[in-house]
PDB file as gemmi writes it, atoms N, CA and C in Angstrom:
CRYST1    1.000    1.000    1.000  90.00  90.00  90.00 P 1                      
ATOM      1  N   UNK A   1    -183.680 -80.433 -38.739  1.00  0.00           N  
ATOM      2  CA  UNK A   1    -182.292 -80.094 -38.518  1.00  0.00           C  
ATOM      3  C   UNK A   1    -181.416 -81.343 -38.575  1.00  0.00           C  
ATOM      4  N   UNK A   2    -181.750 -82.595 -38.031  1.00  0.00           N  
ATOM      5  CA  UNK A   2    -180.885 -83.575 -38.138  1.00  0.00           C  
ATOM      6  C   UNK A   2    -181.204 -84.282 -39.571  1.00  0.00           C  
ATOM      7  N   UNK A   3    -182.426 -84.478 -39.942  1.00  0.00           N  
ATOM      8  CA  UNK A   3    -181.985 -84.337 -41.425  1.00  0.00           C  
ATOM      9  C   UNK A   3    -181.204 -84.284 -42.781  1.00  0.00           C  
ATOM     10  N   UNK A   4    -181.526 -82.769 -42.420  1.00  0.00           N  
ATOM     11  CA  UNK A   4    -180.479 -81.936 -43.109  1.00  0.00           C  
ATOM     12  C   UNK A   4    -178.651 -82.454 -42.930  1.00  0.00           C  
ATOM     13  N   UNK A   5    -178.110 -82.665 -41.553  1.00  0.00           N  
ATOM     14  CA  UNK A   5    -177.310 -82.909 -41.255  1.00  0.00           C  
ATOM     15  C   UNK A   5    -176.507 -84.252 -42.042  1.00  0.00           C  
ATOM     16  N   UNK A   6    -177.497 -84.696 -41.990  1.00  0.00           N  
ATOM     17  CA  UNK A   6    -177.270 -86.367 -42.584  1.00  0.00           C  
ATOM     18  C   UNK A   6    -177.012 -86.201 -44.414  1.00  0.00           C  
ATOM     19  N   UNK A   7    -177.199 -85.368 -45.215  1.00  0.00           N  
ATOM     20  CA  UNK A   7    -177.617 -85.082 -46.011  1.00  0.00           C  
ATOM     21  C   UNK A   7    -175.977 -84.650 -46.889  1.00  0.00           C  
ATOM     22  N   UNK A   8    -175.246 -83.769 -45.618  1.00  0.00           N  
ATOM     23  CA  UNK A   8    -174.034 -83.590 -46.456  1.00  0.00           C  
ATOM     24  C   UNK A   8    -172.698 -84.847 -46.559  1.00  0.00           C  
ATOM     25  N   UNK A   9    -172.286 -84.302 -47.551  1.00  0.00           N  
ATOM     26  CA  UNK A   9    -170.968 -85.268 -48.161  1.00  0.00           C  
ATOM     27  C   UNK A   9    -170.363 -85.570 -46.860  1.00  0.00           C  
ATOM     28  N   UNK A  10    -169.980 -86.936 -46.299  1.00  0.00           N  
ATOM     29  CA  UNK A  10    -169.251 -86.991 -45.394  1.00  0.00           C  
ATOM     30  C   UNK A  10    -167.633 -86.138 -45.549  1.00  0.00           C  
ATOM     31  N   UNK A  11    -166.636 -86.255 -45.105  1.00  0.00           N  
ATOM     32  CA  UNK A  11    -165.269 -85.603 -45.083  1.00  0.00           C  
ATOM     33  C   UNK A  11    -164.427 -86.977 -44.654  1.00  0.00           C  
ATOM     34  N   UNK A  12    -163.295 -87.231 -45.595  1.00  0.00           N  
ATOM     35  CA  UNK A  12    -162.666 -87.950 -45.313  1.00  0.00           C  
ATOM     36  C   UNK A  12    -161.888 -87.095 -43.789  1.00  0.00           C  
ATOM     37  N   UNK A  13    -161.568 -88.605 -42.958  1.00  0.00           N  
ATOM     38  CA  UNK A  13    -161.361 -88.728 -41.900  1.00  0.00           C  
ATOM     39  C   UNK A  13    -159.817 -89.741 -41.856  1.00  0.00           C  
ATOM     40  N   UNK A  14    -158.762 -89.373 -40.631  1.00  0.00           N  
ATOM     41  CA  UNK A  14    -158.002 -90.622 -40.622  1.00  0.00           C  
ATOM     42  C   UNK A  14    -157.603 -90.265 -38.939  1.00  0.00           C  
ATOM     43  N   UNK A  15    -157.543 -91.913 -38.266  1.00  0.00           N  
ATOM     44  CA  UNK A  15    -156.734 -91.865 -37.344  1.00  0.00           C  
ATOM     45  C   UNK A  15    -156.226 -92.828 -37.207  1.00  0.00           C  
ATOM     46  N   UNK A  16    -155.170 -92.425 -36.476  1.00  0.00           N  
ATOM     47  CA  UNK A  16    -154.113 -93.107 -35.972  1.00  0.00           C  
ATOM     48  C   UNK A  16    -154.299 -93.360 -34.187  1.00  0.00           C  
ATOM     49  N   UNK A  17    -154.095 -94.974 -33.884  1.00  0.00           N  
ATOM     50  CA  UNK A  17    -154.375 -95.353 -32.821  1.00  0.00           C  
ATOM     51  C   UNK A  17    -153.565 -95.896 -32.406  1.00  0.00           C  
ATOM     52  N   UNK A  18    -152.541 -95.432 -30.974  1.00  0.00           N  
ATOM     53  CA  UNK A  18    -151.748 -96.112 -30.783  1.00  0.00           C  
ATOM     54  C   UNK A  18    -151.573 -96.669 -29.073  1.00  0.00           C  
ATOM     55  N   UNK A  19    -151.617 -97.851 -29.080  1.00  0.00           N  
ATOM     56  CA  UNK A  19    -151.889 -98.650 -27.960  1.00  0.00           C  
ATOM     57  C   UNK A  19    -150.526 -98.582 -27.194  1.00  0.00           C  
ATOM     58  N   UNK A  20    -150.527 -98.139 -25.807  1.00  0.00           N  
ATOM     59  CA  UNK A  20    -149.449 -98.204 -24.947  1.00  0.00           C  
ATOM     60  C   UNK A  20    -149.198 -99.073 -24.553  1.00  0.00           C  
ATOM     61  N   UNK A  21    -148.177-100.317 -23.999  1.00  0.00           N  
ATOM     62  CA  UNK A  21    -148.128-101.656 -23.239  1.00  0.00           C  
ATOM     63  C   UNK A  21    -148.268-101.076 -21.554  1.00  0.00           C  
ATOM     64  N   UNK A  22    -147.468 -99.929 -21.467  1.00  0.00           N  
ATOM     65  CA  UNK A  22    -147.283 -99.145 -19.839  1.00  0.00           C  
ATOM     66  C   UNK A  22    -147.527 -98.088 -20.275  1.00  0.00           C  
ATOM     67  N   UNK A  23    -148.438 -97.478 -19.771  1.00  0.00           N  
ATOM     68  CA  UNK A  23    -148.904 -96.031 -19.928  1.00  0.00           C  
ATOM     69  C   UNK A  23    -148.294 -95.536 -18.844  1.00  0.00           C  
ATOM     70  N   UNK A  24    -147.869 -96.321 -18.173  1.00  0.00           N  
ATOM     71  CA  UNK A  24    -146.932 -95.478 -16.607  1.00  0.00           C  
ATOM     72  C   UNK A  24    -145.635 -95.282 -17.442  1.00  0.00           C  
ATOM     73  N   UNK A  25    -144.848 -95.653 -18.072  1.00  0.00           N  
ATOM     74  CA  UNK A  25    -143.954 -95.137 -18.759  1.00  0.00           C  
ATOM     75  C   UNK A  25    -143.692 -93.946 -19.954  1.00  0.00           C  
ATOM     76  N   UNK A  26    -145.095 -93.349 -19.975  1.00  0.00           N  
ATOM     77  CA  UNK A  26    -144.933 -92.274 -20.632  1.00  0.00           C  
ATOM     78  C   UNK A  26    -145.312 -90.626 -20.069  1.00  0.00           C  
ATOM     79  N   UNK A  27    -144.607 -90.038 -20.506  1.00  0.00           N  
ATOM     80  CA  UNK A  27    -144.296 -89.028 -19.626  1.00  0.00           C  
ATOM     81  C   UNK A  27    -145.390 -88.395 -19.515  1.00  0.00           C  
ATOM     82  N   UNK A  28    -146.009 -88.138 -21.051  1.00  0.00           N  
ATOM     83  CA  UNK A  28    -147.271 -87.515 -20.891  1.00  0.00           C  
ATOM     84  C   UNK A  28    -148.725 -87.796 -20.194  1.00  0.00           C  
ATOM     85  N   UNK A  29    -148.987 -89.016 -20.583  1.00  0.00           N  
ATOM     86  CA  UNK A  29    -149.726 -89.658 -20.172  1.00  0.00           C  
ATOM     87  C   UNK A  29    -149.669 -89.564 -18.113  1.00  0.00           C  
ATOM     88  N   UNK A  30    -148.520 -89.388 -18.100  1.00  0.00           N  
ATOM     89  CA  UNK A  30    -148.478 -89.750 -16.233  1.00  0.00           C  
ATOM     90  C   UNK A  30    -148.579 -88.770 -15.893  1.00  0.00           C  
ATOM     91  N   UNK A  31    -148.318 -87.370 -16.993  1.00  0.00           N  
ATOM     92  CA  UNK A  31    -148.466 -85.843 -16.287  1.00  0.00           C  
ATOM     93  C   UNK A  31    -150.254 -85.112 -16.543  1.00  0.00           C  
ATOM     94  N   UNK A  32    -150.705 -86.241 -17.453  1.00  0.00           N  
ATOM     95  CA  UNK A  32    -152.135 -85.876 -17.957  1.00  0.00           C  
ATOM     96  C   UNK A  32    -153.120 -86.316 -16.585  1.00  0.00           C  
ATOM     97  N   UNK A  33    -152.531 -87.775 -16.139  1.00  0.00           N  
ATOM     98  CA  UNK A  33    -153.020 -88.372 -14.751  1.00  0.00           C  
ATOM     99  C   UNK A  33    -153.065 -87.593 -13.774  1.00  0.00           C  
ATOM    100  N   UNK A  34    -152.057 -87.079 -13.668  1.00  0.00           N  
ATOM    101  CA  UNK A  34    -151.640 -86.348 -12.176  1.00  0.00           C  
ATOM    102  C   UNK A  34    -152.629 -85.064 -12.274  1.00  0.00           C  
ATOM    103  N   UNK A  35    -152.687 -84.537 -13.345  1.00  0.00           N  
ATOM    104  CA  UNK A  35    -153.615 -82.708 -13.454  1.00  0.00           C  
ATOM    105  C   UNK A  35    -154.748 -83.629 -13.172  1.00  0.00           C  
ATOM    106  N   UNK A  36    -155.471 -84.382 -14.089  1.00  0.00           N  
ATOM    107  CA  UNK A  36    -156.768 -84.902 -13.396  1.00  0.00           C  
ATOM    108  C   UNK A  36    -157.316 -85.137 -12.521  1.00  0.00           C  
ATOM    109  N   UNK A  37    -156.166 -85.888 -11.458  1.00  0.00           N  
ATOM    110  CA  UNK A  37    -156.325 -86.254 -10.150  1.00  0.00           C  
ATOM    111  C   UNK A  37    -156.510 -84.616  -9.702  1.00  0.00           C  
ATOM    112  N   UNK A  38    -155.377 -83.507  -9.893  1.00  0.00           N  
ATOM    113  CA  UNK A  38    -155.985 -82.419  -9.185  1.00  0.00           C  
ATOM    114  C   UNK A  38    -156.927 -81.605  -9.790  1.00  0.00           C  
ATOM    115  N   UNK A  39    -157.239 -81.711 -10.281  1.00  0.00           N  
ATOM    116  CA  UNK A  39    -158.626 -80.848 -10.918  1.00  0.00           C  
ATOM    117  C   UNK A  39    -159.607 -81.065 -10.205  1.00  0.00           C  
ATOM    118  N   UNK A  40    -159.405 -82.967  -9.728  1.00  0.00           N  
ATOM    119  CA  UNK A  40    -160.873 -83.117  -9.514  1.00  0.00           C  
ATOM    120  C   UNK A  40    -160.693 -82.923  -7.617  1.00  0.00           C  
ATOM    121  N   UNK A  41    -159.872 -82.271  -7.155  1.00  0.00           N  
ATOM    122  CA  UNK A  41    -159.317 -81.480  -5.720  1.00  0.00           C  
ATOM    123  C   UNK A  41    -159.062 -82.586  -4.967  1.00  0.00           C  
ATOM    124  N   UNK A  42    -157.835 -83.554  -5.582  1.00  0.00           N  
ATOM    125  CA  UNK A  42    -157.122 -85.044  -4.879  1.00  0.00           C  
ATOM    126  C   UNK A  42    -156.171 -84.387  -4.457  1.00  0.00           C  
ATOM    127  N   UNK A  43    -155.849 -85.124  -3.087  1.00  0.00           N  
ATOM    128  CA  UNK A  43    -154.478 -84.078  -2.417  1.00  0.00           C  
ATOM    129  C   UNK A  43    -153.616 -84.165  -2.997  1.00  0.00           C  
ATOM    130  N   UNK A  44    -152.871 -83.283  -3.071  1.00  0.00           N  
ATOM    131  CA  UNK A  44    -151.453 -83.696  -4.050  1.00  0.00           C  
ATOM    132  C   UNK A  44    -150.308 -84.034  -3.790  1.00  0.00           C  
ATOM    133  N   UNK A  45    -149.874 -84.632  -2.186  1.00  0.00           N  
ATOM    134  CA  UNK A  45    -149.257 -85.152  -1.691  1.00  0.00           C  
ATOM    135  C   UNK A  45    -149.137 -86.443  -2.340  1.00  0.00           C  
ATOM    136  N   UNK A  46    -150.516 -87.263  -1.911  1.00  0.00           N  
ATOM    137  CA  UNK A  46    -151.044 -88.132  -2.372  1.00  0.00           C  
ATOM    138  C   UNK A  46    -150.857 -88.545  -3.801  1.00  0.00           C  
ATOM    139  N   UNK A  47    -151.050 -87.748  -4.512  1.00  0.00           N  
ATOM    140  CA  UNK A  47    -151.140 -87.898  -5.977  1.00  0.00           C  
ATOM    141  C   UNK A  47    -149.800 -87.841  -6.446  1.00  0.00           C  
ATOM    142  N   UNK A  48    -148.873 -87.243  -6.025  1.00  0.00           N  
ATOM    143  CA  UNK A  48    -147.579 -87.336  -6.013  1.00  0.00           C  
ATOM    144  C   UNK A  48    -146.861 -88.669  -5.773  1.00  0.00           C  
ATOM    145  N   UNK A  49    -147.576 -89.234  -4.810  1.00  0.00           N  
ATOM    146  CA  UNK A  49    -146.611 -90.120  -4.203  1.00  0.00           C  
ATOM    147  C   UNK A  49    -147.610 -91.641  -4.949  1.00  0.00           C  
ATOM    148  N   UNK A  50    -148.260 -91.726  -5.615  1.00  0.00           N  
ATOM    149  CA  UNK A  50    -149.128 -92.224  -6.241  1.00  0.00           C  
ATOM    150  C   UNK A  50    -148.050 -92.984  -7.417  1.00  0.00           C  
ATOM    151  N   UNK A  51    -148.317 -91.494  -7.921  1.00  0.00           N  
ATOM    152  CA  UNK A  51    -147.498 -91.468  -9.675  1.00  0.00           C  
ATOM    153  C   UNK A  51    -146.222 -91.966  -9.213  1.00  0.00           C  
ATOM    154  N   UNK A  52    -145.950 -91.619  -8.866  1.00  0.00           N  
ATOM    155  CA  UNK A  52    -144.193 -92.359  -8.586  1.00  0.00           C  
ATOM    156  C   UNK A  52    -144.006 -93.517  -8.107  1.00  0.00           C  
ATOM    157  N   UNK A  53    -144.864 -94.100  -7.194  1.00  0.00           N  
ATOM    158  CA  UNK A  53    -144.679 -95.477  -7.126  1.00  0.00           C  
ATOM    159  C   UNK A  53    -145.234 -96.155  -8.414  1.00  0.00           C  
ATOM    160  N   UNK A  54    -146.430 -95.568  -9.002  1.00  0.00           N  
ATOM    161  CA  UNK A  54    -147.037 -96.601  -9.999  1.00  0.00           C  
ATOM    162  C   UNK A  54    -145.929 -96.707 -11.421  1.00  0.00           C  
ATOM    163  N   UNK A  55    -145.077 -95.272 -11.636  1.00  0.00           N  
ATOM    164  CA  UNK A  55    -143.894 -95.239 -12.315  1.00  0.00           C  
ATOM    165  C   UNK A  55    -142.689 -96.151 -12.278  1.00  0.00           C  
ATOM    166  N   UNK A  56    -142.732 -96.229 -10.967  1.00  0.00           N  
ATOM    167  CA  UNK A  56    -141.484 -96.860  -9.937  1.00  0.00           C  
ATOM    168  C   UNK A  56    -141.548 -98.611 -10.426  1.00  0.00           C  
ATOM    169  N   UNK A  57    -142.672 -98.722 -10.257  1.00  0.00           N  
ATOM    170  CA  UNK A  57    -143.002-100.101 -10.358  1.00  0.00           C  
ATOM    171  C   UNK A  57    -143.055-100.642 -11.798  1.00  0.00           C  
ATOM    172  N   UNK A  58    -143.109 -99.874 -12.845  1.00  0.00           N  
ATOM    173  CA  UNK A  58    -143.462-100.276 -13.905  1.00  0.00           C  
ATOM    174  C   UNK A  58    -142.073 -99.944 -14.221  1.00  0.00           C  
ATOM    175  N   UNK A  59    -140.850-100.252 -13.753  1.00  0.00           N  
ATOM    176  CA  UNK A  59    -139.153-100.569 -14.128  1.00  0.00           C  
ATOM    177  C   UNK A  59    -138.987 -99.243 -14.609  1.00  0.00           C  
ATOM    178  N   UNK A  60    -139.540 -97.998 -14.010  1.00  0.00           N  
ATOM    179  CA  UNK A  60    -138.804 -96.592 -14.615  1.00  0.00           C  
ATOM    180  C   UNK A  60    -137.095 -96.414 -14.250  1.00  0.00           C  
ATOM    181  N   UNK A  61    -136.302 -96.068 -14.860  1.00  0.00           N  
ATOM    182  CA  UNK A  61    -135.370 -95.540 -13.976  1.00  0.00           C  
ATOM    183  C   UNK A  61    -135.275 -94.644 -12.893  1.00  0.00           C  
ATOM    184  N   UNK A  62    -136.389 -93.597 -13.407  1.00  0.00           N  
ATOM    185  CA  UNK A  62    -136.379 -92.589 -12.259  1.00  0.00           C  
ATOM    186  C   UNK A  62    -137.680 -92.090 -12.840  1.00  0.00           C  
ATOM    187  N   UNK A  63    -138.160 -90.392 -11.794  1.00  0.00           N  
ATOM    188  CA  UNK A  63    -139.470 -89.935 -12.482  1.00  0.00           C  
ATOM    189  C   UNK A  63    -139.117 -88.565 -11.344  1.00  0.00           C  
ATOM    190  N   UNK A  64    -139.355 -87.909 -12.141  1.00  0.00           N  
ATOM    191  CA  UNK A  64    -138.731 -86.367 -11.676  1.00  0.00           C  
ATOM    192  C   UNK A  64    -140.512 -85.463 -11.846  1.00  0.00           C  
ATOM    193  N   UNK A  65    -141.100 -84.594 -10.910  1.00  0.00           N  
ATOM    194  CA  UNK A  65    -142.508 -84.071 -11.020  1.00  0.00           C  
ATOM    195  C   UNK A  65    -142.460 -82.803 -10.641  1.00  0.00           C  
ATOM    196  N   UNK A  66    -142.468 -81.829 -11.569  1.00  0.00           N  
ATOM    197  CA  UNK A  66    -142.704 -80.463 -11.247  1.00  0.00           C  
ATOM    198  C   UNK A  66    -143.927 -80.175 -11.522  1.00  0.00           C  
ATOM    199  N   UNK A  67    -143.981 -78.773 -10.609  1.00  0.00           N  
ATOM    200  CA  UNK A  67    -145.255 -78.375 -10.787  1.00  0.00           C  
ATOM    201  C   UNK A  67    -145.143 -76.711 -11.305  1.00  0.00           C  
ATOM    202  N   UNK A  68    -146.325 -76.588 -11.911  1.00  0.00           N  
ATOM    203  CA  UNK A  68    -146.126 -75.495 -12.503  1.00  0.00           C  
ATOM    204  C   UNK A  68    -147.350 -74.743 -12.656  1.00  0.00           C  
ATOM    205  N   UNK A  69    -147.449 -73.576 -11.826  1.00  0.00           N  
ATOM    206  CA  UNK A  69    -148.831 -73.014 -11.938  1.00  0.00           C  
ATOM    207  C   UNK A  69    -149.365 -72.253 -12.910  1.00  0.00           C  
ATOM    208  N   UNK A  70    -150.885 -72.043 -13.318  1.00  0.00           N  
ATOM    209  CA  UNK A  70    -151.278 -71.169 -14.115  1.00  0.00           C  
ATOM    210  C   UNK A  70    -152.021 -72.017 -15.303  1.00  0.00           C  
TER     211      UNK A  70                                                      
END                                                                             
């Protein structure tokens, strides 16, 4: 089976890699943090008050966090 696998035409492939300087400055990235932290059942007080200072600190203007179930 692995073999075989090895055997077909590869498929061209492309990526694109793009390096953040502050990953605390992006929105997504800080809202991808925060679900992780609760998934893995981090209080979310905590995790709240986490993200916003680590935002805070990295010269945000502001950082606004809703939550949204489902």
């Amino acid at each position: 089976m692995i073999a075989t696998a090895w055997r077909r035409k590869p498929k061209a492939c492309a990526l694109d890699i793009v390096e953040f300087r502050q990953p605390e400055l992006d929105a997504y990235l800080v809202g991808r943090s925060i679900a992780e932290q609760l998934e893995k059942r981090s209080l979310f007080v905590v995790t709240m008050k986490q993200a916003v200072q680590k935002t805070m600190r990295a010269n945000a203007k502001g950082i606004r966090v809703t939550l949204v179930e489902g």
